[in-house]
C-alpha positions in Angstrom: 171.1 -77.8 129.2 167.7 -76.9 130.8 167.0 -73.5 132.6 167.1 -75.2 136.4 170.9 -77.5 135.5 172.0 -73.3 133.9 171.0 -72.3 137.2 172.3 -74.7 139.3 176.0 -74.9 137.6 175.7 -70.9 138.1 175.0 -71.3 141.5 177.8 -73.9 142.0 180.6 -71.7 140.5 179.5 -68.6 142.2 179.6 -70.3 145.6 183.6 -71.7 144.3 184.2 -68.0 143.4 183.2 -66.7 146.6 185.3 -69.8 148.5 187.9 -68.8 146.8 188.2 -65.2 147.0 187.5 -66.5 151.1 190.4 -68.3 150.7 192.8 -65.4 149.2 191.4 -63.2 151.5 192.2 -65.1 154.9 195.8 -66.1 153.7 196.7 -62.1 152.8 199.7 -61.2 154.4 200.8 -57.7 154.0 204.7 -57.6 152.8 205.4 -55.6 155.6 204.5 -59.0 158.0 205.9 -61.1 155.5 209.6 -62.3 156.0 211.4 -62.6 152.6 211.6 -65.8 150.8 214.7 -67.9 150.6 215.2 -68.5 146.7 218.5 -69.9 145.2 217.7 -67.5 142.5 218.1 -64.3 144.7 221.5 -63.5 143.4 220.3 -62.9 139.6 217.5 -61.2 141.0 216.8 -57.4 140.8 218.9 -55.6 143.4 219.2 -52.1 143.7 222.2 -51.1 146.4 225.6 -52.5 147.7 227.8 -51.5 150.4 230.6 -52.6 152.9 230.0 -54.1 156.1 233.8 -54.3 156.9 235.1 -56.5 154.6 231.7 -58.1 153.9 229.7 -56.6 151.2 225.8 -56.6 151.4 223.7 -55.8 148.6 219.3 -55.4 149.0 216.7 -55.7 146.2 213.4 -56.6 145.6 211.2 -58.7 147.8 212.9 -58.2 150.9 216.3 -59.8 149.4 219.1 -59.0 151.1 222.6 -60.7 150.3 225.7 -61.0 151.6 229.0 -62.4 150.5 232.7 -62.8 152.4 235.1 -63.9 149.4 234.7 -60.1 147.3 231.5 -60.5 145.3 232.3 -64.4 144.1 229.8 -66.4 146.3 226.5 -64.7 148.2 224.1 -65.9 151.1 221.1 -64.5 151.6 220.0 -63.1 155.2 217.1 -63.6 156.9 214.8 -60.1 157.0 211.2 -59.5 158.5 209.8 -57.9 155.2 209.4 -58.9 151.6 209.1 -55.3 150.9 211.3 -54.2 148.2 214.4 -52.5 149.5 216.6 -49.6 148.0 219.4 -48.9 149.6 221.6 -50.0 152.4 224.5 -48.8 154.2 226.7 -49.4 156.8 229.1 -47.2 159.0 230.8 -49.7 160.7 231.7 -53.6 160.2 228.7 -54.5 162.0 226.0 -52.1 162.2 223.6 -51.1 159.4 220.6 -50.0 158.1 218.6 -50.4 155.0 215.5 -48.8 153.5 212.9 -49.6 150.8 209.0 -49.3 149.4 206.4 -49.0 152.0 208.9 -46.6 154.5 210.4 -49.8 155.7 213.7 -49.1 157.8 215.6 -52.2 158.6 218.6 -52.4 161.1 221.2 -55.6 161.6 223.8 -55.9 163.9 225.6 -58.7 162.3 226.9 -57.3 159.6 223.9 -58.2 157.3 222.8 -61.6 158.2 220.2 -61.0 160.1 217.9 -58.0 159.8 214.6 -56.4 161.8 212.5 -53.5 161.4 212.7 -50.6 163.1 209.9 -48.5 161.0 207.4 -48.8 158.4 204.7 -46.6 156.0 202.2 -47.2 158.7 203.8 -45.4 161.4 205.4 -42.5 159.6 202.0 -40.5 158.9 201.2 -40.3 162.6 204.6 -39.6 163.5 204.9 -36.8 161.3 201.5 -35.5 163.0 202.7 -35.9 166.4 206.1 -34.0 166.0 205.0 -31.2 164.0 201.2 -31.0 166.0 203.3 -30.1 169.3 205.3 -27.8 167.3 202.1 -25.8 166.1 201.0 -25.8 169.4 204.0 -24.3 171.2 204.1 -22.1 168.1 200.4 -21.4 167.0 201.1 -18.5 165.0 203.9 -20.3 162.6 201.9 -21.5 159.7 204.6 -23.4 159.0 204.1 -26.2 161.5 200.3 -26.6 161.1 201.1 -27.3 157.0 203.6 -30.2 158.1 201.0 -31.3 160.8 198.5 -31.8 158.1 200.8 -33.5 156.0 201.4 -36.1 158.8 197.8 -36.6 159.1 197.3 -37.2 155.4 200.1 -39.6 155.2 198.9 -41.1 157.8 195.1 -41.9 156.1 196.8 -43.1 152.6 199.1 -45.9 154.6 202.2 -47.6 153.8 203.1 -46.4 150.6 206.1 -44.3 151.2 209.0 -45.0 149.3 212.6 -44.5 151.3 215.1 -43.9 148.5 218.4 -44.3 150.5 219.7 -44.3 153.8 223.1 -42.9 155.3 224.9 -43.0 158.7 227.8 -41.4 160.2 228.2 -43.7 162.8 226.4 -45.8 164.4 223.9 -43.7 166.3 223.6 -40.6 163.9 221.7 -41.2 160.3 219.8 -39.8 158.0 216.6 -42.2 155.6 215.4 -39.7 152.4 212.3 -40.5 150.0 209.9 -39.3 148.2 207.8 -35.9 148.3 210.4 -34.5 151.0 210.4 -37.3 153.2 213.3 -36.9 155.3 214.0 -38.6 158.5 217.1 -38.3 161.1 217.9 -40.5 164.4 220.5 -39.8 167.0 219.6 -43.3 168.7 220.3 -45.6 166.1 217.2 -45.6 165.1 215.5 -46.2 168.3 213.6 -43.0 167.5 213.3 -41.0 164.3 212.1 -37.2 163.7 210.9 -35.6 160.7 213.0 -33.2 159.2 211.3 -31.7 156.2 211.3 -28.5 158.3 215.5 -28.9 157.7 215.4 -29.0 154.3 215.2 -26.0 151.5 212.8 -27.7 149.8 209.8 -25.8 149.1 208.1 -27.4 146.4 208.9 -31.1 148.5 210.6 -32.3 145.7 212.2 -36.2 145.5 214.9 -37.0 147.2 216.7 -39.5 145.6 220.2 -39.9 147.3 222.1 -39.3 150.2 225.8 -39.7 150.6 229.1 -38.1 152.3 232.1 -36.6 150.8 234.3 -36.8 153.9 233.9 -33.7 154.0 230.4 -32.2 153.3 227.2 -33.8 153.3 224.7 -34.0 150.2 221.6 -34.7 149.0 220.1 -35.7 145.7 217.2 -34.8 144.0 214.6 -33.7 141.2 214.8 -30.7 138.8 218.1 -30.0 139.9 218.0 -30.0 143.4 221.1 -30.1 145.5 221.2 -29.8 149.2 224.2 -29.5 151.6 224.3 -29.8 155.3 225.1 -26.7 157.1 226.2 -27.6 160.4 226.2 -24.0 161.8 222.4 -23.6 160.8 221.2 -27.4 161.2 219.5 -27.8 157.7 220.0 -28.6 154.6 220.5 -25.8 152.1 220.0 -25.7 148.4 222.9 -25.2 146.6 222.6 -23.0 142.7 223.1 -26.1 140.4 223.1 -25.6 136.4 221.0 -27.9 135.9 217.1 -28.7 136.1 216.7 -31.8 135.6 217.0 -35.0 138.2 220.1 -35.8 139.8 219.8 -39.3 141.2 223.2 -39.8 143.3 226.8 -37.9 144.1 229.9 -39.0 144.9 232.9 -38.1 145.9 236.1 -37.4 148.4 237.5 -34.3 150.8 237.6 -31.4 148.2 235.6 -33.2 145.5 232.0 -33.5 144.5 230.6 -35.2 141.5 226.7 -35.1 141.0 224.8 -37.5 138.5 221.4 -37.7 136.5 219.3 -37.5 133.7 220.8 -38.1 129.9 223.5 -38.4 131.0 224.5 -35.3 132.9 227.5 -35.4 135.5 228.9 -32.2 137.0 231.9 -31.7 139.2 232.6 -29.1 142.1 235.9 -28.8 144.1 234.5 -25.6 146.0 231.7 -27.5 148.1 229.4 -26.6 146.2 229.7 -23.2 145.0 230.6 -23.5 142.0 230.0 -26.4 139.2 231.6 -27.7 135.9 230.0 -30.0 133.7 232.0 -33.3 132.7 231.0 -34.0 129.0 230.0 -37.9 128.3 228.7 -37.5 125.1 225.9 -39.6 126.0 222.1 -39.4 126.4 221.4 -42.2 129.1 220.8 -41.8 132.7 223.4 -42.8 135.4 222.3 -44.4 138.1 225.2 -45.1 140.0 228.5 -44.2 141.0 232.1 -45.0 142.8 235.6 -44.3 143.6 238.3 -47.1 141.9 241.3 -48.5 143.5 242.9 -45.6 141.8 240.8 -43.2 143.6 238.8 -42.5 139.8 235.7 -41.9 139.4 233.7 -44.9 138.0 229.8 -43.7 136.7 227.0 -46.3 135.4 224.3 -45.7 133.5 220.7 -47.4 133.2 221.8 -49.4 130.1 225.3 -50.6 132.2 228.0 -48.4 130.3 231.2 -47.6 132.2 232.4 -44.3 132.4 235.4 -42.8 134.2 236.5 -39.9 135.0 240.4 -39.4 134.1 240.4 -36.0 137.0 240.0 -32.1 136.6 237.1 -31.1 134.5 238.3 -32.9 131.6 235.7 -35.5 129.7 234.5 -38.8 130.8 235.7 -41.5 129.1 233.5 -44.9 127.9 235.4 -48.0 129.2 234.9 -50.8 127.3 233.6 -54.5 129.2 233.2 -57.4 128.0 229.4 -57.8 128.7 227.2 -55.0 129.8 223.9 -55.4 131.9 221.9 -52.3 133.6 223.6 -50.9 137.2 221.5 -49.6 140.0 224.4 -49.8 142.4 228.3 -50.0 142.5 231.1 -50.6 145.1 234.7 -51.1 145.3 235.8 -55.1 146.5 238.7 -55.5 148.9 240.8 -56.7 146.0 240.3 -53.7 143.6 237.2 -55.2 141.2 233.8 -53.2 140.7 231.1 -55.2 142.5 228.0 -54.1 140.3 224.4 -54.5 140.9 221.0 -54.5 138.6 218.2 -55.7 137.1 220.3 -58.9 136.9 221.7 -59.8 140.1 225.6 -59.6 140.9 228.3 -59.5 138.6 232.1 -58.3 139.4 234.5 -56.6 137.0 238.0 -56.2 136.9 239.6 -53.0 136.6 243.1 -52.5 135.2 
């Protein structure tokens, strides 16, 4: 081919290039502005949290999936939700109001018990909320260094964007709750999420380690996180203090009921406290994977998952776990009780339900 065609096909498939990278540009949506997809394949699809709306359970994942299913776990419809965003957790503290979080700080709310969703907050407006509630702090108080550190961590959250991963979410009715994520991010409403403030100022947290989990006993209130990081809510002082834990590595999730505490991690590590707290035994599993979920049987056992979708329970006092045998095994991200006594798990897979004898 002579020199002039060379140059000509060059220039032909430089101006495509540039047409097309036109193209992709224009028709960017950002997955916070981009409502989920309706796929018949969204139940066998990555989903990382289930709870009870009522007698409806809902279970989020990946993409902005959000399910929901009426007959105990056997047949799921998918909502519709504002965001393709992938979502974490989700929670609901009465039969018709919840909330569920994800990537990008997204907070979603629905008031049908799951079926339809909208956002309430996202990445993009955390940073300068941060900066505005801890800016007027540091002004009424100029000399607590303190405030003007958290200012300045709202203003740089606010120049990186979105990217601010909410790791689970938990009510205690329908106008108090609590949305926990990485790097300390902690943030509590009193509206119903109308309004939400910062509150890595209430946690004993100094190096602003991960929080991974949130959840209630009935009695106390707990949070999850890395290198062995416990907190409890102290009502008296209005924070969340660390609680002496003998372990450092990650806990991802506790669980639990009025007098009893169960906290969950790394290889395998589960530990048990019946003093809120003060005190903690380890429950031996003899294994080496990570749990990543938890719940409370029909029976009012223990039931613990790991990564890799073992079973374990936990027969009561401080006595071992035991390694309950199913008859297939797929990795659990989250786990809940049906209203006719099966496990409803989710996972990298999608749904399945197991019976419990």
């Amino acid at each position: 081919m002579g020199s002039c065609h060379k140059k000509m096909a060059l220039l032909v498939l430089g101006t495509l290039a540039l047409l097309q990278g036109a193209v992709q540009a224009s028709t960017y949506v950002d997955v916070l502005d981009l409502p989920a997809q309706s796929s018949a394949l969204a139940v066998r699809s990555p989903l990382l949290g289930v709870a009870h709306a009522g007698q409806r359970l809902v279970s989020v994942g990946q993409r902005g999936h959000i399910l929901y299913s009426d007959d105990a776990g056997q047949n799921w419809r998918q909502a519709t939700v504002p965001v393709s965003s992938d979502l974490t957790a989700v929670n609901f503290p009465t039969a018709t109001q919840g909330w569920a979080v994800g990537n990008d700080g997204v907070i979603l709310h629905s008031s049908d018990a799951g079926a339809t969703w909208t956002k309430q907050l996202d990445g993009r407006q955390i940073g300068a909320l941060m900066l505005k509630h801890y800016t007027a702090l540091a002004n009424a108080e100029p000399g607590n260094e303190q405030w003007a550190a958290l200012a300045a961590d709202g203003q740089r959250l606010s120049e990186e964007g979105a990217d601010k991963p909410l790791l689970d979410v938990w009510f205690a009715n329908e106008k108090l709750g609590y949305a926990v994520g990485v790097f300390n991010l902690i943030l509590r409403t009193e509206d119903g999420g109308q309004s939400w403030t910062p509150y890595q100022d209430r946690t004993e947290n100094p190096q602003g380690l991960h929080l991974n989990a949130i959840a209630s006993t009935g009695d106390a209130l707990y949070i999850a996180g890395e290198q062995g990081l416990l907190l409890k809510w102290d009502e008296a002082g209005q924070r969340f203090m660390a609680l002496q834990t003998p372990y450092q590595g990650s806990f991802f999730g506790v669980v639990g009921k009025p007098g009893e505490v169960i906290a969950y991690g790394l290889r395998g590590h589960v530990f048990r406290s019946t003093d809120g707290g003060l005190n903690w035994a380890r429950l031996d599993s003899d294994m080496q994977v990570i749990l990543t979920a938890a719940t409370l049987d029909a029976d009012g056992h223990f039931r613990l998952f790991t990564q890799a979708g073992h079973m374990l329970m936990s027969p009561g006092g401080n006595a071992p776990l035991q390694l309950m045998p199913q008859a297939q095994q797929t990795p659990v991200a989250g786990a809940t009780l049906a209203t006719n006594g099966a496990l409803v798990l989710v996972g990298g897979r999608g749904v399945r339900t197991l019976s419990v004898e």
